[in-house]
LUMKOL-662237 format. One record per residue (C-alpha): x, y, z; residue in one letter. Coordinates in steps of 0.1 Angstrom, whole numbers, plus 5000, padded with zeros to 4 digits. Example, Ala and Ser with C-alpha at 12.3 -4.5 7.8 and 13.67 -1.06 7.14 Angstrom:
! LUMKOL-662237
512349555078A
513749895071S
! end
This chain:
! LUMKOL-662237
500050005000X
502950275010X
504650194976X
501550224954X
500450574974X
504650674968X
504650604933X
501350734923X
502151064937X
505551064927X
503950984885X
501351284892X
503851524901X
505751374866X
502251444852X
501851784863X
505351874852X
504351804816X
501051944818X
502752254832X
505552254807X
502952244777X
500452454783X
503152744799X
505052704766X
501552794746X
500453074767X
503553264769X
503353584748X
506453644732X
505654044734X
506553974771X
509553714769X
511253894739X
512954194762X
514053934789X
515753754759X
517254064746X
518854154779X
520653824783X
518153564798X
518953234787X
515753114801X
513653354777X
515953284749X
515152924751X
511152934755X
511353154724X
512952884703X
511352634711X
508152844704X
509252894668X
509852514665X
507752334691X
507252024677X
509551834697X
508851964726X
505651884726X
506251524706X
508251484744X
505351584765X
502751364752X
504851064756X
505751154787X
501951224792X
501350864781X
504050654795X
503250854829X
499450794826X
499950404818X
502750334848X
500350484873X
497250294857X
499549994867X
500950074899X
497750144911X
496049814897X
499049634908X
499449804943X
495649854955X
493349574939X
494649294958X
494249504992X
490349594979X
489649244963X
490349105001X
487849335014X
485049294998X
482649055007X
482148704999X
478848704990X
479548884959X
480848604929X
484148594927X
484148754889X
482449034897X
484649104929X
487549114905X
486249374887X
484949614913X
488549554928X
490449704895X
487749944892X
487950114925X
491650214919X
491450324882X
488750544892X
490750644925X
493850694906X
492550904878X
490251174898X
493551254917X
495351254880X
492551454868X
492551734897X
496151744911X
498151654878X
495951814854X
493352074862X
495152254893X
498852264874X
497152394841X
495252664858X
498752794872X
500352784839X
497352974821X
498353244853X
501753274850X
502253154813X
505853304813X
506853254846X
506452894846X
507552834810X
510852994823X
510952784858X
510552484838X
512652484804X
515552384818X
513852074831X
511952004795X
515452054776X
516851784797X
513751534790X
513951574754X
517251484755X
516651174775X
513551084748X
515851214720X
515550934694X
511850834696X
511051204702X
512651294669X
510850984652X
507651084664X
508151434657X
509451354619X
506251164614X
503651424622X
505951684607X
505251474574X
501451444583X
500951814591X
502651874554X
500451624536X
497651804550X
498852154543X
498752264577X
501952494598X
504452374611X
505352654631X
503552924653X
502753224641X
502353534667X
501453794637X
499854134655X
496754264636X
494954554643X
491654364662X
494754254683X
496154564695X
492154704700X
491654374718X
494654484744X
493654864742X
490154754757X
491754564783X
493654794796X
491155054796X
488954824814X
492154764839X
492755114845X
495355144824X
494455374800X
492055634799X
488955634776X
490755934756X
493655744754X
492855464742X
490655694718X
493555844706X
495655544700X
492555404678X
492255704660X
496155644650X
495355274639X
493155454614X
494955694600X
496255324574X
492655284565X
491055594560X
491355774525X
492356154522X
488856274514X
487756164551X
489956464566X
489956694536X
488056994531X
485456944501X
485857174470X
482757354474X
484157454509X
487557594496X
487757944494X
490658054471X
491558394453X
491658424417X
495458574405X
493658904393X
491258954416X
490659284434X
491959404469X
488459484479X
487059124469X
490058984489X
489259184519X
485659064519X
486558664515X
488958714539X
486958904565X
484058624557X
485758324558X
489358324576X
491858084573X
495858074579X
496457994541X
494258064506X
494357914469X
495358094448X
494058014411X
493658114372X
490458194365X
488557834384X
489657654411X
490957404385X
493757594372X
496257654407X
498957884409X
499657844443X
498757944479X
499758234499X
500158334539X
497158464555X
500258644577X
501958694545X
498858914529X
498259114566X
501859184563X
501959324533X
498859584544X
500359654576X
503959774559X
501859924532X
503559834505X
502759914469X
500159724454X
498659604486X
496759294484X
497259274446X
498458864439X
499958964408X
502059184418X
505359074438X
503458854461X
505158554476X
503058244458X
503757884475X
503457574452X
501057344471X
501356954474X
499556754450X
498156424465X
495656194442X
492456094464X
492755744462X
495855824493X
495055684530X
496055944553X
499255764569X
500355834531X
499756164526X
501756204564X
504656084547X
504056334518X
503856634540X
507056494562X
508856434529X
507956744515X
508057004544X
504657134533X
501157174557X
498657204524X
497657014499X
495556974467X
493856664461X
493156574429X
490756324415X
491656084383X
490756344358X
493256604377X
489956824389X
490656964423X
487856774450X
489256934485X
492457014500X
494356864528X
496357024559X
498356874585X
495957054608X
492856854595X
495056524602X
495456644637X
492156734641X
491356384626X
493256294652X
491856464686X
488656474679X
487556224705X
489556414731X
488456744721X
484856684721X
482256574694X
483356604659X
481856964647X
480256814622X
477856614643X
475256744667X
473856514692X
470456644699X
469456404729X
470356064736X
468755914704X
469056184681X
471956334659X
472056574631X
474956534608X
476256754580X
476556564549X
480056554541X
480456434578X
483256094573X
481455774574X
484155654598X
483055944622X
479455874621X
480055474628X
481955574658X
479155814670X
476555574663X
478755274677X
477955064643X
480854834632X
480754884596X
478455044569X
477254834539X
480154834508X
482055094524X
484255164499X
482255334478X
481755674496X
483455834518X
480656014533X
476756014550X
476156184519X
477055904498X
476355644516X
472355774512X
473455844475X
474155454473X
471455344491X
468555554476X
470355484442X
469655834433X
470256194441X
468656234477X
465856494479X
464256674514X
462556434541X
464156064516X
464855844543X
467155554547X
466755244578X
470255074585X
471254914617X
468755024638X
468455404628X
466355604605X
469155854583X
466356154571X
467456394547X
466856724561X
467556984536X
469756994496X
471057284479X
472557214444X
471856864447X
473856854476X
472956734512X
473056984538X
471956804569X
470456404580X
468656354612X
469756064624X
467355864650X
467555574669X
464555364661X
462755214689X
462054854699X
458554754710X
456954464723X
454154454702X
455954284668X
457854034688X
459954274701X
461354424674X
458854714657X
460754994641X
459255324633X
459455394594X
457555304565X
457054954548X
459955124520X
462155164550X
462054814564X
462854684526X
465554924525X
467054784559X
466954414546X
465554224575X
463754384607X
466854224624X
469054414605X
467054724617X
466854684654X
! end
C-alpha cells in the first residue's frame, strides 16, 4: 500500500510537470519574453525557440503524458486491487469481485490525475504562462534529451502528416489591428488607460485605412482667390471666411497657381507696401502638394513629412481639384475624441443626431457605435452612403433604415445634402419585440427587421 500511494504521487507530480510544461509554453506571449531574451536571459531565449519550433517539445510531453498515465494505471492496479479484492465481501461472485477490485483504483487513481496533475497545474500555467515556461525549460530541455530518438521519430512523422495536409508547422504570433484594439480594451477596462487614450491610439490605427477625402475639406468649401482679383473682393473673402492659408487660382479653382500666407497678405497691408493685396503683383506664391484621392491618410503624412509642406490639393483621376488637405485637418482627425464631438455632428438628445452631409462615414459609425456600413468603399461620406442606398440623388424628408436608425434627409442645395437627422429607432413589444418606426419602404430598404433593430 505505502509503495502504490509513493509511486502514484510521485507519476502525478511527473504528470503535472508535463501538463505545466505544455500549456506554459502555449500561453506565453512572446511580446512579454522577447525583452528578457534581449537582455541576456537564457531562460527566455530558450522558450522563444522552442516556440518557433515546438514540435518536439511537445512530441516529448505527450509521451511522457502517456507512459506516465499508463505506469500509474498499473501501479495502482498492481498496488491496491489485491488489498480491495480482500475486502469485499464473499457473497458477491468471485468475477464480479475482481472487477469492482480493478475498478475502485482506476477510478481512485484518475480523479487524483485528473484534479492534482491536470486541472490544478494547468490553471497555474494559464496564470503565470511566462513564469512557469521559464521555471521549467531547463527541466523539459533535459527530457527531450533523455526521449531524444523516439521524440525525433515521432516528431518527423507528424511533421510529414501536418505537410500532407497543408497545415503549419510553426507558430505564428502575427499582431493585427483587432489585436492591438483587443489589448487597448483591456487595459482600459484595467485602469490602464483612459477612455481618451485609448481613443486616441485608435484614431492612429486609422489613419492606414482611411482615405484623404475623410479629413479633407470638400471643394465646394474651399475658398481660394483668383490671381487678378481685386483688393476689395480679397478683403471681403477674407473678412468672411478666415483661414491661415488661401488658393490661389487662374480663373476656376481647377487651374492652381499656388497658395499664399494669410500672415503673408496682413503683412503686406500692415507695411503698406505698393500694390497692397494685389496677387499679381510681387506677392510670395507657395506651390501646394498634389496628392491623388485614392491616398490613405498615413500616406499623405509621409508626403507632408517628405515634402516639408502643411497644404495640399487633392486631385481626382481626371486632375479636377475635389478638396484640399492640411496637416491641421490630420490632427484634428486625430483629437477629435479628446476634444469633444466632431463639429460636424450634433447630438440632439440621447437618440438623436443631426449630421452635415459631408460628415466621414468612419465618424458617424463611431458616433452611432455601428461596426461597419454596407460596401464601404464606395463613399466616403453620410452623403454618399444615402446616394448609394436611395440609388439616386437624395431629395428633402428621403429616408434611409440601416442598423437600427432612421438616416432623414433634412435639407439639399445644388443637389447636395446639407443635413440628415439621424434617429435611433425604437424597439416594441408588440411585433415580437422588434417594431421599428418607418415606412414599409424603409423596412425593405433595411433588409430584415433584424437588420434594423
Amino acid at each position: 500500500m505505502l509503495f502504490g500511494i509513493v509511486a502514484v504521487l510521485l507519476l502525478g507530480m511527473a504528470s503535472a510537470f508535463f501538463s505545466v510544461s505544455e500549456i506554459s509554453l502555449a500561453a506565453s506571449r512572446r511580446m512579454k519574453l522577447r525583452p528578457l531574451a534581449d537582455k541576456g536571459d537564457v531562460r527566455a531565449a530558450r522558450v522563444l525557440s522552442f516556440q518557433e519550433q515546438p514540435g518536439l517539445f511537445f512530441t516529448t510531453v505527450q509521451i511522457g503524458l502517456n507512459f506516465v498515465a499508463i505506469l500509474a494505471g498499473i501501479v495502482g492496479d498492481a498496488s491496491f486491487a489485491p488489498l480491495i479484492l480482500e475486502r469485499l465481501p464473499h457473497f458477491i461472485p468471485e468475477a464480479l469481485r475482481g472487477q469492482i477490485a480493478s475498478a475502485i483504483p482506476f477510478i481512485g487513481v484518475t480523479l487524483f490525475f485528473v484534479l492534482f496533475a491536470d486541472q490544478i497545474p494547468k490553471r497555474i500555467a494559464m496564470a503565470l504562462p511566462e513564469k512557469t515556461s521559464m521555471a521549467i525549460i531547463e527541466g523539459m530541455r533535459r527530457v527531450i534529451l533523455l526521449c531524444g530518438p523516439l521524440a525525433r521519430a515521432l516528431n518527423a512523422t507528424s511533421g510529414a502528416v501536418y505537410r500532407l495536409l497543408g497545415l503549419p508547422e510553426k507558430r505564428r504570433d502575427d499582431i493585427t489591428s483587432d489585436d492591438l484594439y483587443a489589448v487597448m480594451e483591456a487595459g482600459t477596462v484595467a485602469g490602464l488607460l483612459r477612455k481618451q487614450e485609448k481613443d486616441l491610439i485608435g484614431n492612429v490605427f486609422e489613419l492606414d485605412a482611411r482615405a484623404v477625402p475623410s479629413a479633407m475639406t470638400a471643394r465646394e468649401n474651399i475658398v481660394w482667390f483668383d490671381l487678378h482679383e481685386d483688393e476689395g473682393s480679397i478683403k471681403e473673402k477674407i473678412a468672411r471666411e478666415s483661414h491661415s492659408t488661401y488658393l490661389v487660382c487662374d480663373k476656376d479653382i481647377d487651374h492652381i497657381i499656388g497658395y499664399v500666407d494669410s500672415k503673408e497678405l496682413l503683412g503686406r497691408v500692415l507695411r503698406g507696401e505698393s500694390g497692397g493685396l494685389a496677387l499679381d503683383k510681387g506677392l510670395a506664391i507657395r506651390s501646394p502638394l498634389i496628392l491623388p484621392d485614392t491616398l490613405t491618410l498615413a500616406e499623405a503624412m509621409d508626403y507632408f513629412k517628405g515634402k516639408g509642406e502643411d497644404l495640399a490639393v487633392v486631385l481626382n483621376e481626371y486632375a479636377l481639384v475635389v478638396g484640399i488637405l492640411t496637416l491641421q485637418d490630420i490632427m484634428l482627425m486625430l483629437m477629435g475624441t479628446l476634444v469633444g464631438e466632431e463639429e460636424q455632428i450634433t447630438k440632439r438628445d440621447e437618440s438623436s443626431w443631426l449630421l452635415e452631409g459631408a460628415t466621414p462615414i468612419e465618424d458617424v459609425a463611431h458616433v452611432l457605435k455601428l461596426d461597419m456600413f454596407p460596401d464601404e468603399e464606395n463613399y466616403e461620406t453620410i452623403g454618399g452612403f444615402m446616394t448609394y442606398m436611395l440609388r439616386r440623388i437624395p431629395h428633402r424628408m428621403d429616408s434611409v433604415v440601416y442598423g437600427g436608425y432612421k438616416f432623414e434627409v433634412m435639407d439639399t442645395e445644388n443637389y447636395r445634402i446639407g443635413q440628415i437627422l439621424v434617429s435611433r429607432l425604437p424597439i416594441l413589444p408588440e411585433k415580437g419585440g422588434l417594431e421599428c418606426e418607418g415606412s414599409e419602404q424603409d423596412l425593405q430598404q433595411a433588409g430584415t427587421q433584424a437588420d434594423v433593430c
